[in-house]
N, CA, C and O of each residue as an XYZ file, in Angstrom:
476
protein
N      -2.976    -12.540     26.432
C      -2.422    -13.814     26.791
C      -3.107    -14.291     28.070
O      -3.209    -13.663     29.124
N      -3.590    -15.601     27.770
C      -3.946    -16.239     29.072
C      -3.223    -17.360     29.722
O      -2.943    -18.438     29.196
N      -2.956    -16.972     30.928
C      -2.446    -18.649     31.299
C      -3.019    -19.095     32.687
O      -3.996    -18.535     33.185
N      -2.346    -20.154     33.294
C      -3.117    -20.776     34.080
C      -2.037    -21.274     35.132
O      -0.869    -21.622     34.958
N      -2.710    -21.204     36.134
C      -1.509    -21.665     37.507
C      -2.185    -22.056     38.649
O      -3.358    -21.813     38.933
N      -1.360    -22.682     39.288
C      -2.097    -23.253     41.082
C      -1.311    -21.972     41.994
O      -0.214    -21.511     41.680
N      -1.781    -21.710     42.678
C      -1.329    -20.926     44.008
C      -2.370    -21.761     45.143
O      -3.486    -22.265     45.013
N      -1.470    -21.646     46.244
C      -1.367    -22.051     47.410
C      -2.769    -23.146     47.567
O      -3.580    -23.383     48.463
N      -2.544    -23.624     46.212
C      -3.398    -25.094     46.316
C      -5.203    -24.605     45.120
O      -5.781    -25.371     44.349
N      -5.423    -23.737     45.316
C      -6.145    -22.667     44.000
C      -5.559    -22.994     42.516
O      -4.366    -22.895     42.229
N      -6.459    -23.348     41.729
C      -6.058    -23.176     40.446
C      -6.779    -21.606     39.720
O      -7.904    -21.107     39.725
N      -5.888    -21.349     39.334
C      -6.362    -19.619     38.947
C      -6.092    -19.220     37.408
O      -5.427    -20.070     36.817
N      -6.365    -18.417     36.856
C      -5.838    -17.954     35.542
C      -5.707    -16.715     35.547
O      -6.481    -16.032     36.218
N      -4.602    -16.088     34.727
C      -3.640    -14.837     34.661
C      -4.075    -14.265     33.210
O      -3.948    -14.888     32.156
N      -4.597    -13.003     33.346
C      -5.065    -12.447     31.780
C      -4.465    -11.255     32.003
O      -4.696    -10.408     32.866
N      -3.148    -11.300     30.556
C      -2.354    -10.124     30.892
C      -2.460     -9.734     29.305
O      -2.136    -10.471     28.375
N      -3.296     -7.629     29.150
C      -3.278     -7.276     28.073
C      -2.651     -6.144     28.083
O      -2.284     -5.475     29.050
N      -2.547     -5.966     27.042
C      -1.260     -4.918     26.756
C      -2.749     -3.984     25.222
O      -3.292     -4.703     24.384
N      -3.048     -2.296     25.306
C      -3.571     -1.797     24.588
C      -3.275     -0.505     24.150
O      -2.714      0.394     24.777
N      -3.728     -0.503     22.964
C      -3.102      1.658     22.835
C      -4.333      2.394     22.785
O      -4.213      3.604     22.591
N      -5.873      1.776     22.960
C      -6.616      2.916     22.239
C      -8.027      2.147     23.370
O      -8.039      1.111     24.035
N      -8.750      2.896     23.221
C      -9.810      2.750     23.751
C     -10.807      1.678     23.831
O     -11.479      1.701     22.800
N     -11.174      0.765     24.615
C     -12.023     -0.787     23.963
C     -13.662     -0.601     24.594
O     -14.328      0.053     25.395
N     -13.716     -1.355     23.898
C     -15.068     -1.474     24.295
C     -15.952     -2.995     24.039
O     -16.104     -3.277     22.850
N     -16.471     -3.868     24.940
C     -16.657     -5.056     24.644
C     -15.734     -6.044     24.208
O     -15.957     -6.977     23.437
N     -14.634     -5.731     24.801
C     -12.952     -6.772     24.568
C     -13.346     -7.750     25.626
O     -13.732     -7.492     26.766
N     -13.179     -8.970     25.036
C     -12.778    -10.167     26.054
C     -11.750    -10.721     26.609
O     -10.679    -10.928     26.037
N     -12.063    -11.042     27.962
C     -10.692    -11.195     28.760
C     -10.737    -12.594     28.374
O     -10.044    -13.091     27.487
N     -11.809    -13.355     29.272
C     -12.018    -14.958     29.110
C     -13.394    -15.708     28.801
O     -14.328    -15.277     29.476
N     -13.667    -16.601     28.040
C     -13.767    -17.050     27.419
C     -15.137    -17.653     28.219
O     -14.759    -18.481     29.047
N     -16.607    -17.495     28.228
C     -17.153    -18.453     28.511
C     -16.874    -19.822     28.364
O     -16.059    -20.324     27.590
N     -17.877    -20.591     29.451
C     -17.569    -21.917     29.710
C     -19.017    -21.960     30.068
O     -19.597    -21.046     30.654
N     -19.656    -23.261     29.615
C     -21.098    -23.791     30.202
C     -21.372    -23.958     31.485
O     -20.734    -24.777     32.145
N     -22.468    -23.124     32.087
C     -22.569    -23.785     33.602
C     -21.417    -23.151     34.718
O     -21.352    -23.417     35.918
N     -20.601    -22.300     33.989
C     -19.543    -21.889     35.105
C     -19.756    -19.944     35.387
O     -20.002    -19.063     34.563
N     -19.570    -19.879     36.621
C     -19.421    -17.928     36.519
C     -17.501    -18.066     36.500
O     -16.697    -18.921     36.872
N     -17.402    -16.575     35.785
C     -15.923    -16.720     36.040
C     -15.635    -15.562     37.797
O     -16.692    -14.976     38.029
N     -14.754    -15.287     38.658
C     -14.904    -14.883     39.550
C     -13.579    -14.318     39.695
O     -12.592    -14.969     40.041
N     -13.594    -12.840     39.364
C     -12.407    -12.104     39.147
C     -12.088    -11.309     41.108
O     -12.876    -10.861     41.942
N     -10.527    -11.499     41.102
C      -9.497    -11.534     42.692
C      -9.155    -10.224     42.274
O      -9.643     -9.230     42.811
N      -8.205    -10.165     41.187
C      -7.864     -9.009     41.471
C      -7.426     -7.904     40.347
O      -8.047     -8.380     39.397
N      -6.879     -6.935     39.904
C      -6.722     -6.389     38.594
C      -6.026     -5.468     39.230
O      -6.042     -4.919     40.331
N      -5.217     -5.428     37.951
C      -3.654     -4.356     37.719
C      -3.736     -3.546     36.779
O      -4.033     -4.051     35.696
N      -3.538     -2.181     36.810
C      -3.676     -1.598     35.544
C      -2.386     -0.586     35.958
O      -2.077     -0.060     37.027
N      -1.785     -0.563     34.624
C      -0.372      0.171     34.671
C      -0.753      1.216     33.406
O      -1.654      0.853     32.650
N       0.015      2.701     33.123
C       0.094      3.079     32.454
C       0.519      4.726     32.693
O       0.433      5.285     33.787
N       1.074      5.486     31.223
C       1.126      6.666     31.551
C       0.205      7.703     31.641
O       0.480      8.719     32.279
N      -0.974      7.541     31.009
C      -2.021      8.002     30.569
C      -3.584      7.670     32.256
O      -3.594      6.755     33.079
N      -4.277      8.481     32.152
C      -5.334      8.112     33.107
C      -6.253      7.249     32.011
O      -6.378      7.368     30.792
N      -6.792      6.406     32.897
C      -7.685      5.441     32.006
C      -8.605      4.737     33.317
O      -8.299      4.176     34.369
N     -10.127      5.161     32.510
C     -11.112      4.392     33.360
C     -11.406      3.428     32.842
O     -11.312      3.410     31.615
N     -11.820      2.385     33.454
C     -12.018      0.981     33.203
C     -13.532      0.042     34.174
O     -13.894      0.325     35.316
N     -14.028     -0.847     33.444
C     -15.031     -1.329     33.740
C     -15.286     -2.791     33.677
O     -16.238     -3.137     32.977
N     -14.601     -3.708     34.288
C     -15.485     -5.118     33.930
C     -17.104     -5.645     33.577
O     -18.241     -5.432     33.999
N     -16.576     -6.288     32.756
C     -18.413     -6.471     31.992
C     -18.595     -7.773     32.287
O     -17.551     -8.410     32.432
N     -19.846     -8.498     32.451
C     -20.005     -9.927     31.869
C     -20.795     -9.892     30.314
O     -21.477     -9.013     29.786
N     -20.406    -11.162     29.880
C     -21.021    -10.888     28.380
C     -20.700    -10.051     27.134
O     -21.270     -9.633     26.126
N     -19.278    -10.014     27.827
C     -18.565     -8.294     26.403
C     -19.207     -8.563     25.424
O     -19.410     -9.737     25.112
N     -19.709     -7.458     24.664
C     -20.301     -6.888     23.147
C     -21.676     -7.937     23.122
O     -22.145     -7.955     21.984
N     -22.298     -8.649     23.904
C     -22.833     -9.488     23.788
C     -24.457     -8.273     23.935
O     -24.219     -7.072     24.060
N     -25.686     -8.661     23.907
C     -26.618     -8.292     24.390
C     -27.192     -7.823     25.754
O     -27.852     -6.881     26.191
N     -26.522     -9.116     26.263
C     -26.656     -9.174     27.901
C     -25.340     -8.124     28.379
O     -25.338     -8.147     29.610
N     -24.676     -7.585     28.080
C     -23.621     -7.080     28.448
C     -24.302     -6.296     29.805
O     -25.355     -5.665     29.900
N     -23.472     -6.543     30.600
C     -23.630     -5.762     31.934
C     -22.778     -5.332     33.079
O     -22.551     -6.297     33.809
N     -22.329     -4.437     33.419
C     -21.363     -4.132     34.387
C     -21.259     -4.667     35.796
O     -22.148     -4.506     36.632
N     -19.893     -5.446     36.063
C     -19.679     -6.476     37.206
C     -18.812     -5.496     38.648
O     -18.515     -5.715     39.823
N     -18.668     -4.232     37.533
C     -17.431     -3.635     38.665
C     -18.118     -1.847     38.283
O     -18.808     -1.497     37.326
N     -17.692     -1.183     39.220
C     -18.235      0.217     38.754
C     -16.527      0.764     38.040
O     -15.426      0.229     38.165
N     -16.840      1.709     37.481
C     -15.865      2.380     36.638
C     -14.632      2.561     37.810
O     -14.707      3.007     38.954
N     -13.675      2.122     37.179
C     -12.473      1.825     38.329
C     -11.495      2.853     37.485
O     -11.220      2.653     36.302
N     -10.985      4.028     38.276
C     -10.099      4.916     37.800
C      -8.731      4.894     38.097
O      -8.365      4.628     39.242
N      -7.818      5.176     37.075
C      -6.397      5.251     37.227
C      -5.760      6.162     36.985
O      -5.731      6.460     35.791
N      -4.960      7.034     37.947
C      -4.343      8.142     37.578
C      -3.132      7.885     36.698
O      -3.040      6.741     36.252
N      -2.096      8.846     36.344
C      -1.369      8.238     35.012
C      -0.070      7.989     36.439
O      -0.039      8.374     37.608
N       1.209      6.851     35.262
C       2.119      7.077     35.942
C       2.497      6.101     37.417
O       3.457      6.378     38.136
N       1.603      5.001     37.671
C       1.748      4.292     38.413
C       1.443      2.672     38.269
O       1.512      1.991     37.246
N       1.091      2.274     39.582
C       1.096      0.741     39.175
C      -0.805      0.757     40.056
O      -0.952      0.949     41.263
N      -1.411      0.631     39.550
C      -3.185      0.598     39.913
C      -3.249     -0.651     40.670
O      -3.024     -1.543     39.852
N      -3.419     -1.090     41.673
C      -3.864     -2.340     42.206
C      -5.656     -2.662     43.048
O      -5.987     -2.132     44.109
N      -6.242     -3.293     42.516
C      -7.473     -3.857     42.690
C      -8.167     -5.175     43.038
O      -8.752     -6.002     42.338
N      -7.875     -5.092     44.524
C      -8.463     -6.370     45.087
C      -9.598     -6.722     45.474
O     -10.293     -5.918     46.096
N     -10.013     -7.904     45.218
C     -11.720     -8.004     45.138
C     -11.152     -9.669     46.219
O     -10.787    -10.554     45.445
N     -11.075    -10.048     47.567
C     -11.213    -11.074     48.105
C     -12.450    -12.104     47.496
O     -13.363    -11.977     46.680
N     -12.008    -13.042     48.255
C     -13.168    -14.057     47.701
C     -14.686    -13.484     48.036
O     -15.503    -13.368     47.123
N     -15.024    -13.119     49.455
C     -16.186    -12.924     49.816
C     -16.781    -11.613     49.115
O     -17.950    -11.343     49.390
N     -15.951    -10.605     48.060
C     -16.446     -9.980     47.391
C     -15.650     -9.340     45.688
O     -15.525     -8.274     45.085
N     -15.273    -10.845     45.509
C     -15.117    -11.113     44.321
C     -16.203    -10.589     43.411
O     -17.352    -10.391     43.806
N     -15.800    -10.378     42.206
C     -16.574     -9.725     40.962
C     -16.852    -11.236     40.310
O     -16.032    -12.153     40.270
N     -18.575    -11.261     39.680
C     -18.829    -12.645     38.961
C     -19.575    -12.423     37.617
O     -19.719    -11.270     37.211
N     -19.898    -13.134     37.140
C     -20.474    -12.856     35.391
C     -20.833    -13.799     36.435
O     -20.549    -14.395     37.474
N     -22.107    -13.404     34.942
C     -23.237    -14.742     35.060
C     -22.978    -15.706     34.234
O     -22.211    -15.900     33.291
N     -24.026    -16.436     34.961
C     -23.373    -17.829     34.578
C     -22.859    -18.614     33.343
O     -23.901    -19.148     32.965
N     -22.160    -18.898     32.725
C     -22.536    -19.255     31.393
C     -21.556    -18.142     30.280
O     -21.303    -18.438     29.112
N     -21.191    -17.088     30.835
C     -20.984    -15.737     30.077
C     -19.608    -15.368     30.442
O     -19.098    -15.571     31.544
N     -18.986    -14.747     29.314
C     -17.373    -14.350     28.913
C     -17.495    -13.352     29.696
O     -18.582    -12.813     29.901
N     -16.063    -12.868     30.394
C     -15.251    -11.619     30.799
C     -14.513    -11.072     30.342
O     -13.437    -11.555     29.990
N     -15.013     -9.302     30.124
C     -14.663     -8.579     29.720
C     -14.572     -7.444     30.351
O     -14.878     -7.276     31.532
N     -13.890     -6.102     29.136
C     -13.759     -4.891     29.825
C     -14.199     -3.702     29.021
O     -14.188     -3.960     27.818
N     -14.518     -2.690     29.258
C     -14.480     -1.248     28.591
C     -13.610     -0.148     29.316
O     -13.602      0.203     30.495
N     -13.233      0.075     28.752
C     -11.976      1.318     29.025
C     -12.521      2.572     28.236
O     -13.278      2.508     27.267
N     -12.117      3.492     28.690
C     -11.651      5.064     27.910
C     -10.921      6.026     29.069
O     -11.073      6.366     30.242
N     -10.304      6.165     28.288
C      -9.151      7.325     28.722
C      -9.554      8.901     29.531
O     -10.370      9.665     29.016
N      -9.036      9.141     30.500
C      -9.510     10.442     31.127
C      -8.808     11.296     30.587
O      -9.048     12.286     31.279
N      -8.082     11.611     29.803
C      -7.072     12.827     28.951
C      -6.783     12.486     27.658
O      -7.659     12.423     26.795
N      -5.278     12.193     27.390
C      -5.435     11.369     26.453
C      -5.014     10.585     26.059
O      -4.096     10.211     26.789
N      -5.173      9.726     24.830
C      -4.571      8.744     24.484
C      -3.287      8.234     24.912
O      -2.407      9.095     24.936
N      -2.863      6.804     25.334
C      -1.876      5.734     25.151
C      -1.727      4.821     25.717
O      -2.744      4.575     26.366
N      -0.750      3.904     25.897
C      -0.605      2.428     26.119
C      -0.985      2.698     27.781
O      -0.667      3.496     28.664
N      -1.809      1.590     27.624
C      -1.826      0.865     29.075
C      -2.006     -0.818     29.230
O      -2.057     -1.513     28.215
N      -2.084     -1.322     30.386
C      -1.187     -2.809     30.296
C      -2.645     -3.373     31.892
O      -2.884     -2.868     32.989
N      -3.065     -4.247     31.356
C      -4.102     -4.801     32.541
C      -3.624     -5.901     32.572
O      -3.240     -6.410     31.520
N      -3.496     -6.669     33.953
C      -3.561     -7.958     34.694
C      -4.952     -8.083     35.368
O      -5.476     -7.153     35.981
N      -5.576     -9.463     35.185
C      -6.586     -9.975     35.786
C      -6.618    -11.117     36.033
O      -6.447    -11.936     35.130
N      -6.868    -11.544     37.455
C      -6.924    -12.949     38.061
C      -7.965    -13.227     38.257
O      -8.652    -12.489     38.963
N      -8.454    -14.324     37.747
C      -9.968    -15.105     37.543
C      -9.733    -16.614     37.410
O      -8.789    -17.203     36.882
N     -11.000    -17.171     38.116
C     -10.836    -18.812     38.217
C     -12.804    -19.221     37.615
O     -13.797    -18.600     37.994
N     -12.790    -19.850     37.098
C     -13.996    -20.724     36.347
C     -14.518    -21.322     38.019
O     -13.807    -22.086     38.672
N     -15.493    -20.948     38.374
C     -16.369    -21.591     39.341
C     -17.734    -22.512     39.077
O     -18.341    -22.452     38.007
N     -18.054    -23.185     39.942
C     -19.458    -23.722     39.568
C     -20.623    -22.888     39.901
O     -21.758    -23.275     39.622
């Protein structure tokens, strides 16, 4: 689910997924022409450990890693802030995405990601 909101005068968008199994080249959001998308911050909840990776370009050719493998131990609430001055960006033109796999094993985990369409 995506949605969209103003904070403190910022228009931003909220990508909240919910998964049971391992992804690879899943899209968060959606290219747009001419725009990078520029990801604030990411939440990852779950019982299970699960590493995770923002991509630009999921499953695409160009696919390329925007974030290094970001780890989560099981059992908590993961929080990941990227400020503006070192915000995570796709290139230009290109969808946001993620790859995950699990450090033990299998089950549900739940990601939040805040991203805004820039020029």
């Amino acid at each position: 689910m995506n949605t969209n909101f103003t904070l403190w005068g910022n228009s931003m968008a909220l990508a909240i997924f919910n998964y049971s199994d391992a992804q690879a080249g899943q899209s968060l959001a959606a290219a747009q022409a001419d725009r990078i998308i520029r990801v604030e911050r990411l939440i990852l909840t779950s019982w299970v450990g699960v590493a995770i990776t923002l991509v630009s370009d999921p499953g695409g050719v160009g696919e390329v890693a925007i974030s290094a493998t970001l780890r989560y131990s099981p059992g908590g609430l993961g929080v990941f802030e990227f400020p503006k001055p070192y915000a995570l960006i796709t290139e230009r033109g290109r969808a946001l995405g993620l790859n995950t796999s699990f450090q033990s094993s299998s089950g549900n985990y739940g990601v939040m990601v805040w991203y805004e369409y820039v020029q």
